[in-house]
PDB file of N, CA, C and O in Angstrom:
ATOM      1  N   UNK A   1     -56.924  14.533  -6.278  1.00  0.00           N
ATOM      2  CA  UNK A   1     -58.210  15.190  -6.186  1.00  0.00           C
ATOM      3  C   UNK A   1     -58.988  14.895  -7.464  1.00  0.00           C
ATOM      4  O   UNK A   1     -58.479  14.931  -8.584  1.00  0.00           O
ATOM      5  N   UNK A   2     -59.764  14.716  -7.308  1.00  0.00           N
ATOM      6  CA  UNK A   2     -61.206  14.104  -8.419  1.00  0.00           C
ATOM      7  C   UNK A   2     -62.574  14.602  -8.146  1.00  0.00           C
ATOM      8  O   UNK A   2     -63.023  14.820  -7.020  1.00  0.00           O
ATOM      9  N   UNK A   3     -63.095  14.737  -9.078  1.00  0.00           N
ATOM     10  CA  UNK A   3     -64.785  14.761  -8.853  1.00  0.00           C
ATOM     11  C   UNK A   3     -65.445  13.844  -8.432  1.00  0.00           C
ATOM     12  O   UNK A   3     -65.161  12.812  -9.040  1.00  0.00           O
ATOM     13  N   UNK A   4     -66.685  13.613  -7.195  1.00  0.00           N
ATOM     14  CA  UNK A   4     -67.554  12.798  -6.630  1.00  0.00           C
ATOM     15  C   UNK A   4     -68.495  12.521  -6.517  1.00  0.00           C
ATOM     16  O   UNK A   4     -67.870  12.725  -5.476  1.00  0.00           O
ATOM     17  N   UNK A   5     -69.784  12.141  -6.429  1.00  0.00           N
ATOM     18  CA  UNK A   5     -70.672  12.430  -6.233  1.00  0.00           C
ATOM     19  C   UNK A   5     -71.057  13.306  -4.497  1.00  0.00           C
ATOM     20  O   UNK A   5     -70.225  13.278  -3.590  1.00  0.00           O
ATOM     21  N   UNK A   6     -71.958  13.767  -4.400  1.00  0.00           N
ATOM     22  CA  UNK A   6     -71.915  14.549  -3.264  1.00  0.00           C
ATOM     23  C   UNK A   6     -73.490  14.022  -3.006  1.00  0.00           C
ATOM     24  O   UNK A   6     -73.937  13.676  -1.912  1.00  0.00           O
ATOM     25  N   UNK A   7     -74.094  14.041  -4.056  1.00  0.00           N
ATOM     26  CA  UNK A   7     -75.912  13.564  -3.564  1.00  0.00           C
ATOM     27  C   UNK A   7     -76.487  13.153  -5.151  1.00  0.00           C
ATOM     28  O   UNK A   7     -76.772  13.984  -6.013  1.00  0.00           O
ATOM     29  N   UNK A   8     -76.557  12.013  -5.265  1.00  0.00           N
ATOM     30  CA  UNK A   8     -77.435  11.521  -6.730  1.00  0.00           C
ATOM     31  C   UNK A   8     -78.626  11.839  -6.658  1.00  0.00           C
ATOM     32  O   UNK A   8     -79.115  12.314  -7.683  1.00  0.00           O
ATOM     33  N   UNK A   9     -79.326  11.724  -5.685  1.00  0.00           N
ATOM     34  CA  UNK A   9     -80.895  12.514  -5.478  1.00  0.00           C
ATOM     35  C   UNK A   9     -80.739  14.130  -6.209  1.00  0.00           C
ATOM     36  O   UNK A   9     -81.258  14.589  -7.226  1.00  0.00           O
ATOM     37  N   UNK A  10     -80.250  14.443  -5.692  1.00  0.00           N
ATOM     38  CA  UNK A  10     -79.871  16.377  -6.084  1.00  0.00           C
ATOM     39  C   UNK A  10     -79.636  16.180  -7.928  1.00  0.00           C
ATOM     40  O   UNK A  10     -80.578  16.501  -8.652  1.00  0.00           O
ATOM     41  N   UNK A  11     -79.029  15.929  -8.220  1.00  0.00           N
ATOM     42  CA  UNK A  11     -79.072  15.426  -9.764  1.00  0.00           C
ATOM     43  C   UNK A  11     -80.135  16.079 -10.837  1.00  0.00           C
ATOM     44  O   UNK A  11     -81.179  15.454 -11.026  1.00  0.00           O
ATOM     45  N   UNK A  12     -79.993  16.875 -11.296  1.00  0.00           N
ATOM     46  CA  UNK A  12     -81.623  17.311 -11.807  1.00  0.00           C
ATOM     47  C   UNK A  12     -81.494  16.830 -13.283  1.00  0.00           C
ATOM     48  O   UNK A  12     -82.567  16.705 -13.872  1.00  0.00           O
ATOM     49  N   UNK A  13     -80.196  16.497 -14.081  1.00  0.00           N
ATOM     50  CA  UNK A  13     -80.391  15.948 -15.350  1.00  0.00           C
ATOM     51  C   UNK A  13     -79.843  17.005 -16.412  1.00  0.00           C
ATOM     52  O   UNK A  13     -79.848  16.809 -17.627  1.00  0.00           O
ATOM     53  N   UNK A  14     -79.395  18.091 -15.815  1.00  0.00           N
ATOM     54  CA  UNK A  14     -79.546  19.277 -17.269  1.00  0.00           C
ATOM     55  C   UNK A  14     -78.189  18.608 -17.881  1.00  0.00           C
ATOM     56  O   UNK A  14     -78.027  19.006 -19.034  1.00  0.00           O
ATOM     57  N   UNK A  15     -77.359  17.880 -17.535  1.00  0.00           N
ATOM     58  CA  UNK A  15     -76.141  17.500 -18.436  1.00  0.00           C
ATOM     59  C   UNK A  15     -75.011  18.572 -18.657  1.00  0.00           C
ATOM     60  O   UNK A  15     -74.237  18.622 -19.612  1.00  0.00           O
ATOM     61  N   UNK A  16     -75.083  19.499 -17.473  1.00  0.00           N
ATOM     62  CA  UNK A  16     -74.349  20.821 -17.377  1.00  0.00           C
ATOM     63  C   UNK A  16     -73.060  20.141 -17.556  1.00  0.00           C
ATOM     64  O   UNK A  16     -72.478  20.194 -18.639  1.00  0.00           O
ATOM     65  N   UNK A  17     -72.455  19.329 -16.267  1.00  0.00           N
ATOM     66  CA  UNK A  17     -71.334  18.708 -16.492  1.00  0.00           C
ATOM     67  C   UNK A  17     -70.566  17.696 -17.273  1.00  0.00           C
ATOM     68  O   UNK A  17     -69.409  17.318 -17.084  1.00  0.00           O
ATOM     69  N   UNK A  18     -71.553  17.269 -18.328  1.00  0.00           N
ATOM     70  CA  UNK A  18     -71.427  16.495 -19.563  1.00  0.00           C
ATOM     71  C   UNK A  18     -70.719  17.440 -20.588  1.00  0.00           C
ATOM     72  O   UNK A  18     -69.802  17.165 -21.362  1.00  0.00           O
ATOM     73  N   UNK A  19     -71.560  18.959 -20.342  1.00  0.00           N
ATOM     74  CA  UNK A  19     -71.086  19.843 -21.747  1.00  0.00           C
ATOM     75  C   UNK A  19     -69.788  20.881 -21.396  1.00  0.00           C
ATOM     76  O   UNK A  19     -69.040  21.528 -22.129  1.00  0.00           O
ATOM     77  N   UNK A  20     -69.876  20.734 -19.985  1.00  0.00           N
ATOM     78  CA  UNK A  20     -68.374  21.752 -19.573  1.00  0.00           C
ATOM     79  C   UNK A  20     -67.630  20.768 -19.192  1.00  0.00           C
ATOM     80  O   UNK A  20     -66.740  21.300 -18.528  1.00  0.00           O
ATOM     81  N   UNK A  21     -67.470  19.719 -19.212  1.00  0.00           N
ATOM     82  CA  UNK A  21     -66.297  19.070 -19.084  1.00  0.00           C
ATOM     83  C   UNK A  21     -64.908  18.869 -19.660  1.00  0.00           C
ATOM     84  O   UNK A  21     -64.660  17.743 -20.092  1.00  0.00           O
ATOM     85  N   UNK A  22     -64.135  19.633 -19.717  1.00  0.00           N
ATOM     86  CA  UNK A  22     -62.804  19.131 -20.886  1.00  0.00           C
ATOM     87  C   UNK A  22     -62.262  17.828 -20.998  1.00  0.00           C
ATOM     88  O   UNK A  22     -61.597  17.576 -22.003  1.00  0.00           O
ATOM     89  N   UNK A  23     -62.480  16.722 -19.902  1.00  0.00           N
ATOM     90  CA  UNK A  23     -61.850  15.352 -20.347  1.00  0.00           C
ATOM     91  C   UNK A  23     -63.035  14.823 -20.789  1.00  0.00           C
ATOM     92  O   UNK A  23     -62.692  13.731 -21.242  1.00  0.00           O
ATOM     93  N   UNK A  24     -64.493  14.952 -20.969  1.00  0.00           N
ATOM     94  CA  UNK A  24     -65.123  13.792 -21.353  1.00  0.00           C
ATOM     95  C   UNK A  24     -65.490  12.649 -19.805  1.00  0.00           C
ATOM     96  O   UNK A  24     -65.768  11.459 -19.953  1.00  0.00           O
ATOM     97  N   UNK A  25     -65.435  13.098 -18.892  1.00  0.00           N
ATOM     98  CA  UNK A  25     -65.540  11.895 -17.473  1.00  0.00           C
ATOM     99  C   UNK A  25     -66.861  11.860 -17.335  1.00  0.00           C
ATOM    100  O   UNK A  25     -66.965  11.253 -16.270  1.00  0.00           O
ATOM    101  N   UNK A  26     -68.108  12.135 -17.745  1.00  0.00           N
ATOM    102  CA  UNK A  26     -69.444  12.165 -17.690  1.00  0.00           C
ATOM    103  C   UNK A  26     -70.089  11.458 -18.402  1.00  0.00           C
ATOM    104  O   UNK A  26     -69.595  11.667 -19.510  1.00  0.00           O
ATOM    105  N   UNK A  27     -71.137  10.508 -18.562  1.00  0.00           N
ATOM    106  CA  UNK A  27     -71.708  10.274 -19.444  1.00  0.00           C
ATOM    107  C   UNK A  27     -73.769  10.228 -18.851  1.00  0.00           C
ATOM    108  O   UNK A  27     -74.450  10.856 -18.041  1.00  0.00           O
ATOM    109  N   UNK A  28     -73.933   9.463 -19.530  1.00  0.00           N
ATOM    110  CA  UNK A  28     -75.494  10.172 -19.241  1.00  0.00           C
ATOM    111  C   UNK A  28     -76.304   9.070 -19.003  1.00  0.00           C
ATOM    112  O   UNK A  28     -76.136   8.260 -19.915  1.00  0.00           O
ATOM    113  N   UNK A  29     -77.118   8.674 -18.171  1.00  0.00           N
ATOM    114  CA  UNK A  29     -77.900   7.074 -18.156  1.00  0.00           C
ATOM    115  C   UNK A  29     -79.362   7.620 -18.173  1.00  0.00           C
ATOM    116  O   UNK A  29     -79.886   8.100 -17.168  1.00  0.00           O
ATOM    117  N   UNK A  30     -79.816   7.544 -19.055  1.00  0.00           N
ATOM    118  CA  UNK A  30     -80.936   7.807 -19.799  1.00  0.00           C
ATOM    119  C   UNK A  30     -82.449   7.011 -18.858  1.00  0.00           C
ATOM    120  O   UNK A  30     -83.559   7.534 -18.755  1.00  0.00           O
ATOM    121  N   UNK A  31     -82.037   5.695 -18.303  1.00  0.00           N
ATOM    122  CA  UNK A  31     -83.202   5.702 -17.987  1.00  0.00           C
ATOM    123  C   UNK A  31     -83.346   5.887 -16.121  1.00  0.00           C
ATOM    124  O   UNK A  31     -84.309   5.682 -15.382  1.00  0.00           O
ATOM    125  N   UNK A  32     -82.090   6.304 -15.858  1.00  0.00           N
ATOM    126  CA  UNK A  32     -82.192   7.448 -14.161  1.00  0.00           C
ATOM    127  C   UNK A  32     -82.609   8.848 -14.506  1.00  0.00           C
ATOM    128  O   UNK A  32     -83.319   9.546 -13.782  1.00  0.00           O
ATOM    129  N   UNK A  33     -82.026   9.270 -15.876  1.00  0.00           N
ATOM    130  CA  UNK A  33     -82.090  10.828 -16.049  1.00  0.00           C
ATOM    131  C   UNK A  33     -80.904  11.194 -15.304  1.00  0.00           C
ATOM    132  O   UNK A  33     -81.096  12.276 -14.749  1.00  0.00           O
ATOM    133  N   UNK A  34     -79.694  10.695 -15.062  1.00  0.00           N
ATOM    134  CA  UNK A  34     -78.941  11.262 -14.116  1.00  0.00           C
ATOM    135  C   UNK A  34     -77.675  11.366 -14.906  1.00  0.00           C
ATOM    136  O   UNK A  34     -77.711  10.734 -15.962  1.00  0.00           O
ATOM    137  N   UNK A  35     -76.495  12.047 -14.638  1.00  0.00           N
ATOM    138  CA  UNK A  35     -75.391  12.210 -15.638  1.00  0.00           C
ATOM    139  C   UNK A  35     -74.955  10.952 -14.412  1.00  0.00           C
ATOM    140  O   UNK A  35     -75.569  10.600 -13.405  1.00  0.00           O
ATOM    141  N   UNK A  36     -73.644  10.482 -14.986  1.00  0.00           N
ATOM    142  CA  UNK A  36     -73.083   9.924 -14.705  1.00  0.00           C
ATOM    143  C   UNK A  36     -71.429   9.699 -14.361  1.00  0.00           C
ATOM    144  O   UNK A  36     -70.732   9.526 -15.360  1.00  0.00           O
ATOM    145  N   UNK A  37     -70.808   9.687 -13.181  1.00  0.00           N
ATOM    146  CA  UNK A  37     -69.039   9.949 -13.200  1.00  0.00           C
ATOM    147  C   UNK A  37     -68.564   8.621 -13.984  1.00  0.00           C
ATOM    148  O   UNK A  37     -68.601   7.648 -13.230  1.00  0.00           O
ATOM    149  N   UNK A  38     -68.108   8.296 -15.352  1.00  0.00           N
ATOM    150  CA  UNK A  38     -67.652   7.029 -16.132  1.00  0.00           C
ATOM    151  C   UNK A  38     -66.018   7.023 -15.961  1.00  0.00           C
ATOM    152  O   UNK A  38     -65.395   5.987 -15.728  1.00  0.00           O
ATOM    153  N   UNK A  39     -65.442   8.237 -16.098  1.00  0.00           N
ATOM    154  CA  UNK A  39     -64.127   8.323 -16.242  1.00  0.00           C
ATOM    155  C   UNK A  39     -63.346   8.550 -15.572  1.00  0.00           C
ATOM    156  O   UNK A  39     -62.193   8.781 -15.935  1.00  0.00           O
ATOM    157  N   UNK A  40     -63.815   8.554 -14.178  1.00  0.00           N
ATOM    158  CA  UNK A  40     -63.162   9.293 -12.935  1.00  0.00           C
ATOM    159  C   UNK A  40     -61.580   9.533 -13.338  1.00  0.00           C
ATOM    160  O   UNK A  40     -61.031  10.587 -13.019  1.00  0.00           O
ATOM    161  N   UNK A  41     -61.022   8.709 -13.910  1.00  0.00           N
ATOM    162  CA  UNK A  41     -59.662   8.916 -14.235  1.00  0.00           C
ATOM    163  C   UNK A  41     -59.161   9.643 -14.873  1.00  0.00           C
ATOM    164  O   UNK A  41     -57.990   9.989 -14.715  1.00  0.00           O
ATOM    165  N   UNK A  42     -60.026  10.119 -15.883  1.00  0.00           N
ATOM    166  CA  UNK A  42     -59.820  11.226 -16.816  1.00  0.00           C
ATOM    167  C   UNK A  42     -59.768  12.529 -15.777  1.00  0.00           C
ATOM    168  O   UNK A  42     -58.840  13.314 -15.968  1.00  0.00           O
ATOM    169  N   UNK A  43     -60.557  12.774 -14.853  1.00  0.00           N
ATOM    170  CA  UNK A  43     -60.416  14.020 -14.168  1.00  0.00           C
ATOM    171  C   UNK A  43     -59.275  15.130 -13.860  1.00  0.00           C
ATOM    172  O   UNK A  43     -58.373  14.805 -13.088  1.00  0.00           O
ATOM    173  N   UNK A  44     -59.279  16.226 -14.343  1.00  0.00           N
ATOM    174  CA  UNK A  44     -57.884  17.025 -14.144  1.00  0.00           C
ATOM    175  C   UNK A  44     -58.424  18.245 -13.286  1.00  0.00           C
ATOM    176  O   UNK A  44     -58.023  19.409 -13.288  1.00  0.00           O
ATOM    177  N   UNK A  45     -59.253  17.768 -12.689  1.00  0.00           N
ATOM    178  CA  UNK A  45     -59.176  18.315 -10.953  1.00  0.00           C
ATOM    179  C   UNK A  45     -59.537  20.300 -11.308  1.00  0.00           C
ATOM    180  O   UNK A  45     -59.225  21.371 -10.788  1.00  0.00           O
ATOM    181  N   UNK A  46     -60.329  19.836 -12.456  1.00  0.00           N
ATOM    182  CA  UNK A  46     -60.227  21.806 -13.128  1.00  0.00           C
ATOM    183  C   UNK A  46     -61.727  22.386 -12.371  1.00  0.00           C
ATOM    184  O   UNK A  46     -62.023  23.580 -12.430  1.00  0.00           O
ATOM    185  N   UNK A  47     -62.534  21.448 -11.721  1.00  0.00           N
ATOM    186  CA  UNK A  47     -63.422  22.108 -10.838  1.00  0.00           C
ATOM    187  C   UNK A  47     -64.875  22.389 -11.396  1.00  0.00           C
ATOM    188  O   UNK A  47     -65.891  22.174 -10.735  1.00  0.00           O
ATOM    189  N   UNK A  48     -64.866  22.812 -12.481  1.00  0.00           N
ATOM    190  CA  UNK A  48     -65.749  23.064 -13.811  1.00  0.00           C
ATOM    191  C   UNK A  48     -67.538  22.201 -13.210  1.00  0.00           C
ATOM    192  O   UNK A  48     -68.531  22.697 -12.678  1.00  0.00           O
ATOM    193  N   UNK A  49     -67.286  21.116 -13.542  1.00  0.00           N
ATOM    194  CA  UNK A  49     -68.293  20.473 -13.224  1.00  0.00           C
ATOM    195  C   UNK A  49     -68.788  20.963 -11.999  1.00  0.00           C
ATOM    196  O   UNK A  49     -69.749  21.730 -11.947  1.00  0.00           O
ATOM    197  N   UNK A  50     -68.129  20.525 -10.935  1.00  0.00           N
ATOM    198  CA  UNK A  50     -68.660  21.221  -9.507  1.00  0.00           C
ATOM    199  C   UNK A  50     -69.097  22.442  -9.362  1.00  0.00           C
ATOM    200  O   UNK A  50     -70.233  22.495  -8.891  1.00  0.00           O
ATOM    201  N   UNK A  51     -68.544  23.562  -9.627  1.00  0.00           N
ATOM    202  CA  UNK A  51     -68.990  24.691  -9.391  1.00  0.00           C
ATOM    203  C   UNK A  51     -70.317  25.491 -10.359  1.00  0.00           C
ATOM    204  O   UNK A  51     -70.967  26.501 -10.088  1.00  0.00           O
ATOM    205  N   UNK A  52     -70.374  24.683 -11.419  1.00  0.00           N
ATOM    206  CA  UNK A  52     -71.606  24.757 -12.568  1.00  0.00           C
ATOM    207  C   UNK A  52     -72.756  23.536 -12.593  1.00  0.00           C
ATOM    208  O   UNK A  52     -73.484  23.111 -13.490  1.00  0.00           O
ATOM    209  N   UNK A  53     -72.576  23.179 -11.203  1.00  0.00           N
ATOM    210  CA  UNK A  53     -73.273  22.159 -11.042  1.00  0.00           C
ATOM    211  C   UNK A  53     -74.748  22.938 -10.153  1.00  0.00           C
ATOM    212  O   UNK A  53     -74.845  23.351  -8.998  1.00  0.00           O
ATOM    213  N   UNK A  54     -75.918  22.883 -11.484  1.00  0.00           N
ATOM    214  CA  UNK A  54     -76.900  23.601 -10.330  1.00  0.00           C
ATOM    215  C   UNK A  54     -78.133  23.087  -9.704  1.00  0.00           C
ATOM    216  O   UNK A  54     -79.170  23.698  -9.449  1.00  0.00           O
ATOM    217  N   UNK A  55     -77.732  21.458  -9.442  1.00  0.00           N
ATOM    218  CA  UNK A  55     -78.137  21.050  -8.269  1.00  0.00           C
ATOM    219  C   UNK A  55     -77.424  20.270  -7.006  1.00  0.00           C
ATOM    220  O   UNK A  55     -77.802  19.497  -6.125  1.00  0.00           O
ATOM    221  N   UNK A  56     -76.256  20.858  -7.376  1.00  0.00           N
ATOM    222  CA  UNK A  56     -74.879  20.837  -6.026  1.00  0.00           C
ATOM    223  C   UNK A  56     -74.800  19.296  -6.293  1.00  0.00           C
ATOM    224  O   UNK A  56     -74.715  18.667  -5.238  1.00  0.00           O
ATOM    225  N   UNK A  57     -74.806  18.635  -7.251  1.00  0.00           N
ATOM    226  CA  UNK A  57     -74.823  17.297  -6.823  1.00  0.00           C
ATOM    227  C   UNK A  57     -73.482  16.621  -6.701  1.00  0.00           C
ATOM    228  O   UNK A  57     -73.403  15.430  -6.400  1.00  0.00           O
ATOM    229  N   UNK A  58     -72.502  17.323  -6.916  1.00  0.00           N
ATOM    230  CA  UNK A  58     -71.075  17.439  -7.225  1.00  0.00           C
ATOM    231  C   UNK A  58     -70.139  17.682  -5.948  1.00  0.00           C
ATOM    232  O   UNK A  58     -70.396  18.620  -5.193  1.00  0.00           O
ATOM    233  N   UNK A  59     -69.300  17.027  -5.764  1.00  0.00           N
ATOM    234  CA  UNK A  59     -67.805  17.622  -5.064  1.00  0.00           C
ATOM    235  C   UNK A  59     -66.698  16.958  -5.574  1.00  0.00           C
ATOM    236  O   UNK A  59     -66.620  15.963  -6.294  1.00  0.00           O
ATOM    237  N   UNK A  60     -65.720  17.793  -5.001  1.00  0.00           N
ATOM    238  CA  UNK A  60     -64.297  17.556  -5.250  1.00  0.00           C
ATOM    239  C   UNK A  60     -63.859  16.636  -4.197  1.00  0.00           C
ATOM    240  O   UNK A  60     -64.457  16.731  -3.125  1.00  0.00           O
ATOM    241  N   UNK A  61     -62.787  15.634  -4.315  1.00  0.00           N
ATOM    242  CA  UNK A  61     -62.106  14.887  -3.373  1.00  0.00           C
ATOM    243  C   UNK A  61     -61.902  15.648  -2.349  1.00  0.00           C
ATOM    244  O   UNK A  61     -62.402  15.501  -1.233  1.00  0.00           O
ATOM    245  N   UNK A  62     -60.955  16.718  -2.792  1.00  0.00           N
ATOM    246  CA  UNK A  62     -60.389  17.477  -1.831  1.00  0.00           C
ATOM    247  C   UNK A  62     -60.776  18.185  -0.582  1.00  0.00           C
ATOM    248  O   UNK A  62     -61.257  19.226  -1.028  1.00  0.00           O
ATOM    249  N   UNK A  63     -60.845  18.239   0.525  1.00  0.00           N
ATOM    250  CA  UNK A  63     -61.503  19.348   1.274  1.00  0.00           C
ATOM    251  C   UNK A  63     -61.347  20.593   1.099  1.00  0.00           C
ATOM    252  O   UNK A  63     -62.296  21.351   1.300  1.00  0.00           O
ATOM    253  N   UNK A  64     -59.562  21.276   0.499  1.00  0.00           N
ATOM    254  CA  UNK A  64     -59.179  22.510   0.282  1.00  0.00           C
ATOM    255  C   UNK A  64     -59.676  23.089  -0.922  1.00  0.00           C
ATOM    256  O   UNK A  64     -59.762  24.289  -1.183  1.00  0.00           O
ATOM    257  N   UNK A  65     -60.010  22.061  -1.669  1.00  0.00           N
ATOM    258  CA  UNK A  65     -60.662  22.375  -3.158  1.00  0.00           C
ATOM    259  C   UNK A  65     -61.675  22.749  -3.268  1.00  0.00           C
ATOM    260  O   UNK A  65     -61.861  23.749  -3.961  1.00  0.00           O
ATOM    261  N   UNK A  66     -62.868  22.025  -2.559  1.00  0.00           N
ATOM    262  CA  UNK A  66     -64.291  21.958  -2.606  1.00  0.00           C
ATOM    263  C   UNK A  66     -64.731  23.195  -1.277  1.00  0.00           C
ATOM    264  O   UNK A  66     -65.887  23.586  -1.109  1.00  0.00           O
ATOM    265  N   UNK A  67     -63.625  23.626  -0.504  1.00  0.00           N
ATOM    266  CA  UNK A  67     -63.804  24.503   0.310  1.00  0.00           C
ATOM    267  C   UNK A  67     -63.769  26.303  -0.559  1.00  0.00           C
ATOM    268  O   UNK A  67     -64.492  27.290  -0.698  1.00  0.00           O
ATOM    269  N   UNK A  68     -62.438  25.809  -0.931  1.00  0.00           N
ATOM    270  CA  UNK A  68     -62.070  27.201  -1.901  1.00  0.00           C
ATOM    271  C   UNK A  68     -62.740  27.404  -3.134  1.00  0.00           C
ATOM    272  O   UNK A  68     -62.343  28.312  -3.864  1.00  0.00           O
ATOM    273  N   UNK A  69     -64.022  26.454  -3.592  1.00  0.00           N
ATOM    274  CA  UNK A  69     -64.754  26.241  -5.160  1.00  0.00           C
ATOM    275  C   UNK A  69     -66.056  27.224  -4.173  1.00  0.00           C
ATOM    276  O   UNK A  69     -66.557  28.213  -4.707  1.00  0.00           O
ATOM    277  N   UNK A  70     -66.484  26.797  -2.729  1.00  0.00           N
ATOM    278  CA  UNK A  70     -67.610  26.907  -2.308  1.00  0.00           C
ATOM    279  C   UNK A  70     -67.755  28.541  -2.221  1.00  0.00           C
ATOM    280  O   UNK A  70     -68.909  28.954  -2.330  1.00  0.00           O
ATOM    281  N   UNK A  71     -66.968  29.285  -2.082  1.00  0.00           N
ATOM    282  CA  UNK A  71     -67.383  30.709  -2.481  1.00  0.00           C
ATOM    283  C   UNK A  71     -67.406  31.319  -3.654  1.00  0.00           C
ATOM    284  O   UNK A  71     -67.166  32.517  -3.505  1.00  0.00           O
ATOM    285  N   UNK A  72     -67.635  30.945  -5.035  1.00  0.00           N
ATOM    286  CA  UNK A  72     -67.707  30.925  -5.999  1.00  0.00           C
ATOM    287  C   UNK A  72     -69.388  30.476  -6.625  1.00  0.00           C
ATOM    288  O   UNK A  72     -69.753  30.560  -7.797  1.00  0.00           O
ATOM    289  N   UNK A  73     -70.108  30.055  -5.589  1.00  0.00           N
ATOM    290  CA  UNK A  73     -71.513  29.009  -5.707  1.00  0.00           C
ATOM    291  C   UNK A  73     -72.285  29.935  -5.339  1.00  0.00           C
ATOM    292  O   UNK A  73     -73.495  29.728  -5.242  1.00  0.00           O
TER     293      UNK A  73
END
């Protein structure tokens, strides 16, 4: 299970998941304005990004994950 994109349009730029991230898997492309998934590998599946993500632009691999994150939103 990993973080995904779910909608790059939705994306609004605040860099939420750049600054709550504990591995560092984000980085930032300055001339989309959009964060970016760089590290997918780094991911330890802690959810963080997704659920503090506040233009939903985020999901989890998982279906049980991103199901059980979605009442928390």
């Amino acid at each position: 299970m990993s973080v995904m994109r779910a909608d790059l349009n939705k994306c609004i730029g605040c860099k939420r998941c750049m600054t709550i991230c504990p591995m560092d898997v984000f980085r930032f492309n300055e001339a989309a304005r959009k964060s970016v998934i760089a590290y997918v590998e780094n991911c330890q599946s802690c959810g963080q990004c997704y659920v503090n993500c506040p233009g939903h632009a985020l999901a989890m691999s998982d279906y049980e994950m991103s199901s059980a994150l979605t009442n928390y939103r």
